[in-house]
VOBA-1610 file (N, C-alpha, C; in pm, whole numbers, padded with zeros to 5 digits, always signed):
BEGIN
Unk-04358+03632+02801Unk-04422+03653+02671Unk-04428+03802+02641Unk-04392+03850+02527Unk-04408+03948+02488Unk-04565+04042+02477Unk-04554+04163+02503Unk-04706+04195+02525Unk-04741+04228+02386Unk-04893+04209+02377Unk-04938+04247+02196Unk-04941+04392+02206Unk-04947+04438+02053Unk-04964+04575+02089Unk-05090+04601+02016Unk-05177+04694+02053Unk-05359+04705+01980Unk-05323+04765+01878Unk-05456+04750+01828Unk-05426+04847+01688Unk-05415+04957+01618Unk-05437+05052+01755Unk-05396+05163+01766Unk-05273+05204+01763Unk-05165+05122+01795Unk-05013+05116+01851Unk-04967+05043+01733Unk-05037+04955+01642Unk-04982+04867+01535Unk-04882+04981+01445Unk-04771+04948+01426Unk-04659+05059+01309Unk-04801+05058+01163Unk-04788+05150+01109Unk-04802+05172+01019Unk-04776+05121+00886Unk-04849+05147+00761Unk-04849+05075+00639Unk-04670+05142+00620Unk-04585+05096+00623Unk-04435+05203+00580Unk-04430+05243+00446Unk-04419+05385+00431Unk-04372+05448+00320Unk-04343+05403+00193Unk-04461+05408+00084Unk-04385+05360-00028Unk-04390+05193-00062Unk-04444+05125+00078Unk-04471+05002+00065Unk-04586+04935-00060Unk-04571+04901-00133Unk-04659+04816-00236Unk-04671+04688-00251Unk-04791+04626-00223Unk-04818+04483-00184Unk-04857+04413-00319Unk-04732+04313-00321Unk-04755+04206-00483Unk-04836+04106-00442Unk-04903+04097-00500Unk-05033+03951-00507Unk-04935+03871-00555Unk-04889+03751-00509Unk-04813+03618-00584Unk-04897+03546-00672Unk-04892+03503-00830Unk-04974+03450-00899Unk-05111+03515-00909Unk-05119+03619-00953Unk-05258+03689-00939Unk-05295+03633-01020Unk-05283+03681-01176Unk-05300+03610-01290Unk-05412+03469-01295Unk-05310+03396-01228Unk-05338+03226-01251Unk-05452+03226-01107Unk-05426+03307-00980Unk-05523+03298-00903Unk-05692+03329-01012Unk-05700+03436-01079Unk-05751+03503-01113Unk-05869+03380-01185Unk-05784+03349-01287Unk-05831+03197-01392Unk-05887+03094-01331Unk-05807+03074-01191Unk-05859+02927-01160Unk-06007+02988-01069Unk-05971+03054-00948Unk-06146+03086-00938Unk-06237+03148-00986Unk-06216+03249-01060Unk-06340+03255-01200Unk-06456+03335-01134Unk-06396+03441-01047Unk-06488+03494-01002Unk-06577+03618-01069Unk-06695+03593-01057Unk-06792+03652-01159Unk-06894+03758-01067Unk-06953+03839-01136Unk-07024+03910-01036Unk-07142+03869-00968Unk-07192+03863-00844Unk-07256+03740-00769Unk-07172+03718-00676Unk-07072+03641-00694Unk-06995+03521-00646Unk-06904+03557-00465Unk-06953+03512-00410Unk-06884+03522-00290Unk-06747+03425-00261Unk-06691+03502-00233Unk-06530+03394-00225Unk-06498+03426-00110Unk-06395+03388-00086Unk-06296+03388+00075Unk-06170+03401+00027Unk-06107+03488+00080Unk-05950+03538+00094Unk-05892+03470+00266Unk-05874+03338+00283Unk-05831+03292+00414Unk-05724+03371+00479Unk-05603+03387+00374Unk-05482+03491+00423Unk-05500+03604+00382Unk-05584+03728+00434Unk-05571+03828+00365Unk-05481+03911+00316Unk-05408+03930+00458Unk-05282+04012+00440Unk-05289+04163+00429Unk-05205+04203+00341Unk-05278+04362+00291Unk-05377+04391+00207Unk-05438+04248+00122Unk-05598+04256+00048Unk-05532+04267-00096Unk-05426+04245-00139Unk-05366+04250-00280Unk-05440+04103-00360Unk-05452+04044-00359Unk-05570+03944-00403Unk-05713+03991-00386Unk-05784+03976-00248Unk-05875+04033-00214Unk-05922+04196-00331Unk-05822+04229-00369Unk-05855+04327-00405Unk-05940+04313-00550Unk-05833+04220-00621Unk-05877+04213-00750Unk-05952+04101-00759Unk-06042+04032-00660Unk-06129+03930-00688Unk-06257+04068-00634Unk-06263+04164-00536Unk-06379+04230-00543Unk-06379+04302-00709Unk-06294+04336-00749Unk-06315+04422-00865Unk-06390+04353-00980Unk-06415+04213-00946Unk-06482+04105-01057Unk-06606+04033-00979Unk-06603+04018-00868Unk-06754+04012-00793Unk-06859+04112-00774Unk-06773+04223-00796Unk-06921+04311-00767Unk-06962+04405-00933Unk-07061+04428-00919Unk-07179+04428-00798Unk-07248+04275-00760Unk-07278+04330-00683Unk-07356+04166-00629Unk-07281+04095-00552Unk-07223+04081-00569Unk-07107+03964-00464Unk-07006+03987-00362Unk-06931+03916-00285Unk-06870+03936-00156Unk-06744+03851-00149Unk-06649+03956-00050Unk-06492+03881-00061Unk-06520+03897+00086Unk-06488+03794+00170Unk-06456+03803+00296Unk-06353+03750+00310Unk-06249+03874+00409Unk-06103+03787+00387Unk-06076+03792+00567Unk-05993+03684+00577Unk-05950+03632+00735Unk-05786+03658+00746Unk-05794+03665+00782Unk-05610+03694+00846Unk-05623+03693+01004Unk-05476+03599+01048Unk-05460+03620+01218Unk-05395+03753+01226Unk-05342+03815+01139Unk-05242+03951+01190Unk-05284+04063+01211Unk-05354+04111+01307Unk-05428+04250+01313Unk-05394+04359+01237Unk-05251+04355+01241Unk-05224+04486+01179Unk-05257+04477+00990Unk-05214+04343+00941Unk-05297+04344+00814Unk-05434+04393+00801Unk-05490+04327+00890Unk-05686+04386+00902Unk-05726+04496+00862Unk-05643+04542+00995Unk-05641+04697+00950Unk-05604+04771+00820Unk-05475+04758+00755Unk-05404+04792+00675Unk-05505+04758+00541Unk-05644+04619+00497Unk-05646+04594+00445Unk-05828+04635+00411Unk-05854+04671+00527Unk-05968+04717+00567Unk-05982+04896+00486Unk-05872+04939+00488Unk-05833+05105+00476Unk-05821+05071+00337Unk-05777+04994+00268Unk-05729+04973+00141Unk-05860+04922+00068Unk-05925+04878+00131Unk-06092+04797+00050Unk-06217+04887+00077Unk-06182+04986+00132Unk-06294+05049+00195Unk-06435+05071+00093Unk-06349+05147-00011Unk-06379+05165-00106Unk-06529+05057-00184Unk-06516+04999-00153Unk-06607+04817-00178Unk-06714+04837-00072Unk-06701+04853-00010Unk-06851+04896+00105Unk-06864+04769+00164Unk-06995+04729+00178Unk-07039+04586+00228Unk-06944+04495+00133Unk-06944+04515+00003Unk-06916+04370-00021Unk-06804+04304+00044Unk-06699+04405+00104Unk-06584+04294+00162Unk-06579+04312+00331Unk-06608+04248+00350Unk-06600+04195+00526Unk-06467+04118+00538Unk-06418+04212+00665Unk-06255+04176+00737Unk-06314+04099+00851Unk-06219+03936+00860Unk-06266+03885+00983Unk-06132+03872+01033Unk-06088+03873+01195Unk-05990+03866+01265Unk-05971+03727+01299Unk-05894+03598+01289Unk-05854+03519+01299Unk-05789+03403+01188Unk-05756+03302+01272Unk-05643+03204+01214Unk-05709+03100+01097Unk-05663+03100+00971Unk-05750+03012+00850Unk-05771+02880+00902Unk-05730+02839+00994Unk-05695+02682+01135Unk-05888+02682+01169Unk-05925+02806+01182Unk-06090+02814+01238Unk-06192+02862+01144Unk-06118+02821+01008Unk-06235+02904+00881Unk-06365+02903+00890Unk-06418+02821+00917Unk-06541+02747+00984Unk-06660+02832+01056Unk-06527+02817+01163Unk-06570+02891+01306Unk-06578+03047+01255Unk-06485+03101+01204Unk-06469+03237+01146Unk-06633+03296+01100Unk-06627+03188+01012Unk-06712+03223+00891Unk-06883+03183+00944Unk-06881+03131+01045Unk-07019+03078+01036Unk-07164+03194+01062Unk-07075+03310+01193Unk-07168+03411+01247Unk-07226+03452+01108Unk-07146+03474+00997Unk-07188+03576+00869Unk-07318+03522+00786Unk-07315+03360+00817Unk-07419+03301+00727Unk-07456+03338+00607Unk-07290+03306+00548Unk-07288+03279+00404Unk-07370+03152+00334Unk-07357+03021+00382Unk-07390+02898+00312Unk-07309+02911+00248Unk-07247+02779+00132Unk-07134+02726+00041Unk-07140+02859-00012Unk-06947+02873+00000Unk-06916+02981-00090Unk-06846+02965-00247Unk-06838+03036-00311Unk-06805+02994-00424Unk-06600+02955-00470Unk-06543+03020-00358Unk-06417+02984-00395Unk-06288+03009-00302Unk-06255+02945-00242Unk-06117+03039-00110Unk-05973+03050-00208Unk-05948+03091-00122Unk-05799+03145-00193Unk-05701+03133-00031Unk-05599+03081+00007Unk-05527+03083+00078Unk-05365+03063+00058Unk-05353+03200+00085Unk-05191+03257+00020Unk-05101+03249+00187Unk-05027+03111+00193Unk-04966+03047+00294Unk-04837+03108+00347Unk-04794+03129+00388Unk-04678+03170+00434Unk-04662+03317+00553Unk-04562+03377+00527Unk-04518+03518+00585Unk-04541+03632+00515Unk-04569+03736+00499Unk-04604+03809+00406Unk-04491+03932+00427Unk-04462+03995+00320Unk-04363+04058+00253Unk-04394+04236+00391Unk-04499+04246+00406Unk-04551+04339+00518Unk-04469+04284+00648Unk-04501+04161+00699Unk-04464+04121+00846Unk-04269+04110+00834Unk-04243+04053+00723Unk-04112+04070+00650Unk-04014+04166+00713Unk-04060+04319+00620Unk-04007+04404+00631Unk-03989+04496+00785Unk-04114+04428+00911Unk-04102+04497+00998Unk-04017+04499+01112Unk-03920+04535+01122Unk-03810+04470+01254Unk-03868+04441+01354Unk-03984+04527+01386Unk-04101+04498+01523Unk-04173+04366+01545Unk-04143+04304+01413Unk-04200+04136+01443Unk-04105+04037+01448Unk-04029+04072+01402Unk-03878+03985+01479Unk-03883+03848+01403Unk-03968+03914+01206Unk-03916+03777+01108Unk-03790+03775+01083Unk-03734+03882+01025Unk-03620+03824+00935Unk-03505+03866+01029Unk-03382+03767+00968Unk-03248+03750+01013Unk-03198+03896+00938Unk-03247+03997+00887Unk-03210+04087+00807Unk-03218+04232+00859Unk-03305+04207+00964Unk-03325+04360+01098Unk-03335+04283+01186Unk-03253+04408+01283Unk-03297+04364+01454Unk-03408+04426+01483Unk-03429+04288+01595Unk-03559+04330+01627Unk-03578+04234+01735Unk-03710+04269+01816Unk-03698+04174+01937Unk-03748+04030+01870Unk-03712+03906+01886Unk-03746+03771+01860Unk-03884+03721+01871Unk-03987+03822+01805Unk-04101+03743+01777Unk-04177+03637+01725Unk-04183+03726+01627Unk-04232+03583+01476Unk-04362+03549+01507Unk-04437+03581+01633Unk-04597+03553+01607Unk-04667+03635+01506Unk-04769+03565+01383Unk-04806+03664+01286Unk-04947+03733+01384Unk-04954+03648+01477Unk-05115+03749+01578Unk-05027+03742+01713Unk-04934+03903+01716Unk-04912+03927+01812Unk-04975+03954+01977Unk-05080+03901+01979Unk-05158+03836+02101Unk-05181+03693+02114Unk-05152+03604+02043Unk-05145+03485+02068Unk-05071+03372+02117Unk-05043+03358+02216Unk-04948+03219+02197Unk-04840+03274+02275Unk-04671+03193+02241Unk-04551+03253+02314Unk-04486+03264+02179Unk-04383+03387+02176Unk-04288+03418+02103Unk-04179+03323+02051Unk-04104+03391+01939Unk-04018+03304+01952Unk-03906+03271+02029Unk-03882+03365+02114Unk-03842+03413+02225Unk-03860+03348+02311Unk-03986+03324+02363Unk-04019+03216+02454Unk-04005+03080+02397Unk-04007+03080+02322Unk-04002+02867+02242Unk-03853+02849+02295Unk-03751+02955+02304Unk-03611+02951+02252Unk-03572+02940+02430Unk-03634+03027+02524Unk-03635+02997+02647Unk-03655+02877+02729Unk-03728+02824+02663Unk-03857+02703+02762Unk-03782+02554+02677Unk-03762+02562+02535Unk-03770+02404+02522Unk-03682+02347+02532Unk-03674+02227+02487Unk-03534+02135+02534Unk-03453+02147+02390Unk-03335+02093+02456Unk-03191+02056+02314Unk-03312+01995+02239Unk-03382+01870+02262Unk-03380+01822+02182Unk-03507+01803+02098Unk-03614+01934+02149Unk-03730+01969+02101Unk-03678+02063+01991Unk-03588+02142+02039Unk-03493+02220+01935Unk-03440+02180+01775Unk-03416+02070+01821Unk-03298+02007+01707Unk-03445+01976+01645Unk-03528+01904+01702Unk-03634+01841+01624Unk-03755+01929+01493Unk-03719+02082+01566Unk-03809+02186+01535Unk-03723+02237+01387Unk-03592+02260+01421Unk-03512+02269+01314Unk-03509+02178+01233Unk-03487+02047+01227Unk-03481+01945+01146Unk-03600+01923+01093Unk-03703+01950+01156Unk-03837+01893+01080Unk-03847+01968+01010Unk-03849+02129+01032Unk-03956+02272+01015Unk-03839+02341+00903Unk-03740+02318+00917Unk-03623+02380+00873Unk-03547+02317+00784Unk-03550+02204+00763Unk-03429+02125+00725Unk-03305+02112+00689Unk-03274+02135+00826Unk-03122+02205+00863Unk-03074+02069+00908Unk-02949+02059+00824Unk-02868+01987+00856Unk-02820+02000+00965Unk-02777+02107+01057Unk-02676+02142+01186Unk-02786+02145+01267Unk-02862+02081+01260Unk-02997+02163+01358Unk-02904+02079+01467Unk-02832+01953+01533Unk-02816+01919+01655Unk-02727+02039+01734Unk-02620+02067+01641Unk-02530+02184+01654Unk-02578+02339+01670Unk-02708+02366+01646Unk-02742+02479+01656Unk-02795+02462+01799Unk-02964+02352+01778Unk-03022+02364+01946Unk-02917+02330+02032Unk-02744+02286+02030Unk-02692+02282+02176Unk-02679+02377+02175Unk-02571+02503+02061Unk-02571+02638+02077Unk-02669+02710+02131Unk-02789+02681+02108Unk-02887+02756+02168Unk-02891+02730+02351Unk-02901+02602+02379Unk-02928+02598+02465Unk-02820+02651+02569Unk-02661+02643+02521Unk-02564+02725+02584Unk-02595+02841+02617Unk-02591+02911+02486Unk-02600+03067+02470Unk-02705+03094+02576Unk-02852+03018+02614Unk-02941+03085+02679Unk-02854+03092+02827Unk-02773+02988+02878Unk-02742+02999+03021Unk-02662+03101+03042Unk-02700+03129+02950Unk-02535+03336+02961Unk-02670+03416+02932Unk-02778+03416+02917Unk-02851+03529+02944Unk-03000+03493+02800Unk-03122+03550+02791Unk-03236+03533+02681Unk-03171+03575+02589Unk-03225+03515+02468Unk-03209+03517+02350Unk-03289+03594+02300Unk-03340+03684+02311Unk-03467+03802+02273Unk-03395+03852+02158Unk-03327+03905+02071Unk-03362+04003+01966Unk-03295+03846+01832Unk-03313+03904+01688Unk-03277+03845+01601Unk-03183+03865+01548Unk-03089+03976+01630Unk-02965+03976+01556Unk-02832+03850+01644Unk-02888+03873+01745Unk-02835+03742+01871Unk-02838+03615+01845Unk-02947+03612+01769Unk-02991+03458+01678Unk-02948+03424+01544Unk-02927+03517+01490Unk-02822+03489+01360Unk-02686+03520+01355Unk-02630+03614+01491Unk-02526+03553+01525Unk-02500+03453+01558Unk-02562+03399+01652Unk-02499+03255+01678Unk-02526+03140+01579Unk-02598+03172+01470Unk-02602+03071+01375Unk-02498+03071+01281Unk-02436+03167+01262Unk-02349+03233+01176Unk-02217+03153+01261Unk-02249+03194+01385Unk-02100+03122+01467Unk-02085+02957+01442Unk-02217+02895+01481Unk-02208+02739+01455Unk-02186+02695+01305Unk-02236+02789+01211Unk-02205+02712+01084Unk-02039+02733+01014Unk-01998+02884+01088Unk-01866+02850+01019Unk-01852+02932+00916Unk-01724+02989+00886Unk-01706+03087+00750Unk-01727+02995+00634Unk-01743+02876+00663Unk-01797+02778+00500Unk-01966+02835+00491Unk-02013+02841+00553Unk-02176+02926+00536Unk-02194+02989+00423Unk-02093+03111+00404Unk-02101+03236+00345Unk-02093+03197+00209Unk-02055+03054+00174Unk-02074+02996+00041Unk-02226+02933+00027Unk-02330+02935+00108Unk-02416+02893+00098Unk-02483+02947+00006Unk-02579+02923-00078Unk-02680+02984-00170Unk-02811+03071-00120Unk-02809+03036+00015Unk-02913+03116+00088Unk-02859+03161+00230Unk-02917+03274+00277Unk-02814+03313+00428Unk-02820+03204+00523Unk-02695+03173+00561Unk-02743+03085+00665Unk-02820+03075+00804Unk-02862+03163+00848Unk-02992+03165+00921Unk-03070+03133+00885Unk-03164+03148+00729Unk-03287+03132+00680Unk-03330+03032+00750Unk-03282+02864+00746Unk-03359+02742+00745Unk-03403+02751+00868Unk-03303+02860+00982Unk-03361+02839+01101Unk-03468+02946+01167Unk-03446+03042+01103Unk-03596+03155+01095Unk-03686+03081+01062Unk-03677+03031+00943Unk-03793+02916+00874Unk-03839+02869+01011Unk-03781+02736+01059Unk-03835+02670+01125Unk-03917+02766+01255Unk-03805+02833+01317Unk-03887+02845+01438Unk-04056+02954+01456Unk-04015+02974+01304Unk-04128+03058+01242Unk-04244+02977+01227Unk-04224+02915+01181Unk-04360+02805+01148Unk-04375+02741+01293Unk-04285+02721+01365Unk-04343+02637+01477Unk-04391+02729+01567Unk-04367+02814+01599Unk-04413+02974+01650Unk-04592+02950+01682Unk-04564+02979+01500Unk-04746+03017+01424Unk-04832+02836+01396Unk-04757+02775+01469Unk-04826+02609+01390Unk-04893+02621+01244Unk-04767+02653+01176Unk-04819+02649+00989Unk-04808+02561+00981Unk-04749+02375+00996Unk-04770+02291+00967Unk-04874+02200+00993Unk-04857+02211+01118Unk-04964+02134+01206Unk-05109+02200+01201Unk-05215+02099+01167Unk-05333+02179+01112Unk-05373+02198+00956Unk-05234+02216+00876Unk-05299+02246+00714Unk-05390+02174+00654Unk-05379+02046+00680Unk-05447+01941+00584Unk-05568+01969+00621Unk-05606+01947+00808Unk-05696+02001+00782Unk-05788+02065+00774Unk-05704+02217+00746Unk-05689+02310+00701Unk-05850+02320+00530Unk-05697+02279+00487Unk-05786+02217+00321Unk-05926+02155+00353Unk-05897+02046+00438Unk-06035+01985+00432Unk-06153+02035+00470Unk-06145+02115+00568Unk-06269+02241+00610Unk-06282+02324+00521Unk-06205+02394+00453Unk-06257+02456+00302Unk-06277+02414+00213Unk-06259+02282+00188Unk-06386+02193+00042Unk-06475+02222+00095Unk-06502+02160+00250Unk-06657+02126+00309Unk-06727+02240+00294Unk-06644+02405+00257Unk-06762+02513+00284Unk-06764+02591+00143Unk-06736+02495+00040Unk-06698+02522-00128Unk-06889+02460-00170Unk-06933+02519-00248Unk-07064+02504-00349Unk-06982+02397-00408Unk-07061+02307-00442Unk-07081+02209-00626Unk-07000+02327-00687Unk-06866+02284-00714Unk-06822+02336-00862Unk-06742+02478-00822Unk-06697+02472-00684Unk-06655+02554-00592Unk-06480+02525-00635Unk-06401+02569-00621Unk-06274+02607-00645Unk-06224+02672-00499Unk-06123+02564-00479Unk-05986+02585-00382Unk-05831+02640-00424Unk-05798+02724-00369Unk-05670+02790-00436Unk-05538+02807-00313Unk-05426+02711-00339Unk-05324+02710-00197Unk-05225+02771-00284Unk-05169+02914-00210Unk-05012+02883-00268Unk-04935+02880-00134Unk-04829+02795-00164Unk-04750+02763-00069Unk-04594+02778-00096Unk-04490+02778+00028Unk-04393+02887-00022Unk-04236+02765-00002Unk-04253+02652+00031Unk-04161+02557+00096Unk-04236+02471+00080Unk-04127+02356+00047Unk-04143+02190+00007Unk-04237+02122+00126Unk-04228+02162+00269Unk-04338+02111+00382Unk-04481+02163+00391Unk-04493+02295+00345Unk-04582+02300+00292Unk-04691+02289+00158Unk-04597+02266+00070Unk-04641+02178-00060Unk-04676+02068-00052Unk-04621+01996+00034Unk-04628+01868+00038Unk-04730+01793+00084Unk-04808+01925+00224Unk-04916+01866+00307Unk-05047+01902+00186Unk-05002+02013+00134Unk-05168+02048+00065Unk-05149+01941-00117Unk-05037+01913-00140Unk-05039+01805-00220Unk-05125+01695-00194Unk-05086+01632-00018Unk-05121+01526-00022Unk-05251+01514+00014Unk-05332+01650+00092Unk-05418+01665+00129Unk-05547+01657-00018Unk-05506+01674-00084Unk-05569+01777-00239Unk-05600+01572-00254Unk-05496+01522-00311Unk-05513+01358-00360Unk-05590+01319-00251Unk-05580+01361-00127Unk-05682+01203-00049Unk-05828+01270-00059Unk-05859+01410-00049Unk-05976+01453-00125Unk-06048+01413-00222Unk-05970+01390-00352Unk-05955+01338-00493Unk-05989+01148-00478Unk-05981+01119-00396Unk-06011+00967-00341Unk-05931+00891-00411Unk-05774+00916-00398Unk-05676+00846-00435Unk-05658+00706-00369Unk-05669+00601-00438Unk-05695+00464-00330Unk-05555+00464-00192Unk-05573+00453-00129Unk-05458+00407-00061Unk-05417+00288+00016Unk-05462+00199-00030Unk-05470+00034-00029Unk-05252+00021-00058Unk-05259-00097+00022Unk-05127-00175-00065Unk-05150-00169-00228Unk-05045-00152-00270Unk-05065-00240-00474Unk-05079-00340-00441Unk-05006-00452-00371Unk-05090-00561-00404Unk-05217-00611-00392Unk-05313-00504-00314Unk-05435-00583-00318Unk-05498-00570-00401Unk-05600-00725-00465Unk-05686-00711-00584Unk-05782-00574-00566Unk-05842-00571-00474Unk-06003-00473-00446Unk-05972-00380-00361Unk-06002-00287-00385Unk-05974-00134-00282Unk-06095-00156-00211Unk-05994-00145-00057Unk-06062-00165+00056Unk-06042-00068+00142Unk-05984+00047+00094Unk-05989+00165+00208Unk-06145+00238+00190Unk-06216+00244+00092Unk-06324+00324+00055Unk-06356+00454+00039Unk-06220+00504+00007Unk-06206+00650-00018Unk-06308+00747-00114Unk-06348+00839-00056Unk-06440+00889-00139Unk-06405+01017-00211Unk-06454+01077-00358Unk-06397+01115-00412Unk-06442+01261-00422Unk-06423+01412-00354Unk-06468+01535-00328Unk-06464+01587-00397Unk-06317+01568-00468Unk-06233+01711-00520Unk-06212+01624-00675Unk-06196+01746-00786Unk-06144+01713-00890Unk-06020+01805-00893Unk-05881+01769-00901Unk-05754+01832-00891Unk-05737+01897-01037Unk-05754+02085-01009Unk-05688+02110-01111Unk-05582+02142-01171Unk-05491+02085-01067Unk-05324+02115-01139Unk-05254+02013-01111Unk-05220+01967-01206Unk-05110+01806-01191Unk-05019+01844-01078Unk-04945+01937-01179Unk-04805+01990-01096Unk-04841+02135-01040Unk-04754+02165-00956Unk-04782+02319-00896Unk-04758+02398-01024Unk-04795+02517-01020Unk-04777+02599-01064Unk-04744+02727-01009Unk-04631+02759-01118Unk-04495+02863-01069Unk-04488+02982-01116Unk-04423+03094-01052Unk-04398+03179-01139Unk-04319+03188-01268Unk-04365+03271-01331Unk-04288+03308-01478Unk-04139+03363-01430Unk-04047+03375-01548Unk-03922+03487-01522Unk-03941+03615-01524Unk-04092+03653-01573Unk-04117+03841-01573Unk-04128+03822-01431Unk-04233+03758-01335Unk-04312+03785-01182Unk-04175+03757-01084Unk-04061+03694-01119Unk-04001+03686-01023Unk-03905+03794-01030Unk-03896+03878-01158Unk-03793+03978-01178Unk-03824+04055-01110Unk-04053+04097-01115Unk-04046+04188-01116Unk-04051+04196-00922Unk-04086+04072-00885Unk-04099+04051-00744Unk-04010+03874-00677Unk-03921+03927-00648Unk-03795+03842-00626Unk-03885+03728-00530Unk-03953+03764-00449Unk-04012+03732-00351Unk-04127+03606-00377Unk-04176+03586-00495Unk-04246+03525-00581Unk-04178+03403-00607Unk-04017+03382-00579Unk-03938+03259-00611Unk-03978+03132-00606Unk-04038+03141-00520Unk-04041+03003-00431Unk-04172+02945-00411Unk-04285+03024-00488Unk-04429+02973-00476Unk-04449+02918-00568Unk-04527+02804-00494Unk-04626+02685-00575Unk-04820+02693-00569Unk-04827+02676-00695Unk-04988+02716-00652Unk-05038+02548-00718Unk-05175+02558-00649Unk-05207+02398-00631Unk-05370+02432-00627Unk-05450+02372-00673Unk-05642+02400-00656Unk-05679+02295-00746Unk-05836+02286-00674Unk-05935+02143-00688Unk-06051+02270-00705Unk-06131+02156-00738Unk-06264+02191-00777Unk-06361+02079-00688Unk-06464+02110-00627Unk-06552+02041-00532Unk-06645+01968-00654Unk-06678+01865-00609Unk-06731+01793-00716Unk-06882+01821-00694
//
């Protein structure tokens, strides 16, 4: 396993870096934060949300934002300072919001916000070993003290935990063809950096790839990324521990960046909403679902053609929020 590095040693905010809030706007509208109002930023990140929900809570009110990635904390802590008490940085995974949140003894807060995915910071750093786009050693943990790398997943598991991780997490067609590649390639030596790993993906898919619409590595960064950080496993409920710590009339806010993760806080959002889930054919609903949440967005909601011009990166998000009844 790769060693963490403290936060003393964490790289730096890089040069020139400027952090886009995805859907600020529409974040902005749906929780309605007023001065008073204590909210939660679950993914903080670099505090680009966080930022502009303190600028409408205070005076009076409080943003406490959570992130597993230390080096965001930091980065986001330096950037909010400015806010004094009202914004409290907590160190851990939105998986323990709960647990996070309880020492502070807030009671029901008025609104979370949880901006899902990889962030455009961990992105750009070759030292975390996201993208197929720098080398870098094969990380991908977003709390580089936690857990095993991706490095280690790629060491330890089987062909066919492989194929399964890709196919589920990824939805990669070649995933059988990649985890044998993988598992070859490891008996000639570790698979540690990410340029080793998108070579050999590049090798199994073939000069037909390069017609693909997206690089062909992505689906498999994707996957082993999420299985890395367990972004799937856990979301729902995920969601469901942040209704439970939402006020009467409290507002939930997911954006999510891929169809597997849309899909869980979709379905999570309706069984909240006490969507029957009986057969149709039965006369009388007999599951007894009870009804939490009032859903305020049919469909996700997307970016415009200005937000994706002006931030390419914005493509692919869906935003989704309920209201606690």
């Amino acid at each position: 396993m790769m060693a963490a590095r403290s936060l003393t040693t964490m790289a730096p905010l890089p040069e020139g870096y400027v952090h886009e809030p995805v859907l600020l706007g529409e974040c902005i509208d749906l929780l309605r934060p007023r001065p008073g109002a204590v909210l939660v930023d679950a993914t903080l990140g670099a505090g680009g949300h966080a930022e502009a929900l303190l600028e409408r809570v205070t005076p009076g009110g409080r943003v406490i934002g959570v992130d597993r990635d230390p080096q965001a904390i930091e980065i986001a802590r330096a950037r909010l300072a400015r806010f004094g008490s009202a914004f409290v940085a907590v160190h851990g995974n939105h998986e323990d919001l709960a647990k996070r949140l309880a020492p502070l003894g807030l009671g029901p807060v008025d609104g979370i916000l949880a901006d899902l995915g990889v962030s455009s910071l961990q992105l750009d750093e070759p030292t975390r070993g996201f993208s197929f786009r720098h080398d870098g050693p094969l990380d991908m943990r977003m709390d580089p003290g936690a857990g095993p790398s991706a490095a280690d997943l790629l060491a330890s598991a089987t062909e066919d935990e492989l194929r399964r991780i890709l196919a589920d997490f990824g939805e990669e067609r070649a995933a059988r063809s990649i985890a044998r590649a993988i598992v070859r390639g490891r008996g000639r030596g570790p698979l540690s950096r990410t340029s080793q790993m998108t070579a050999l993906v590049e090798r199994v898919l073939g000069p037909a790839a390069r017609r693909y619409r997206i690089h062909p590595a992505t689906r498999t960064f994707q996957a082993l990324r999420i299985a890395v950080n367990g972004e799937i496993v856990g979301l729902r409920r995920t969601i469901a521990v942040a209704v439970g710590l939402l006020a009467s009339r409290g507002r939930l806010v997911v954006i999510s960046y891929h169809s597997l993760e849309d899909r869980a806080v979709k379905e999570e959002l309706r069984a909240l909403a006490g969507r029957c889930t009986c057969p149709p054919r039965l006369p009388v609903c007999a599951c007894g679902v009870e009804s939490v949440l009032r859903i305020l967005t049919a469909t996700p909601i997307r970016p415009g053609d200005a937000e994706i011009e002006h931030n390419p990166r914005s493509r692919s998000a869906r935003l989704r929020a309920g209201e606690k009844r």
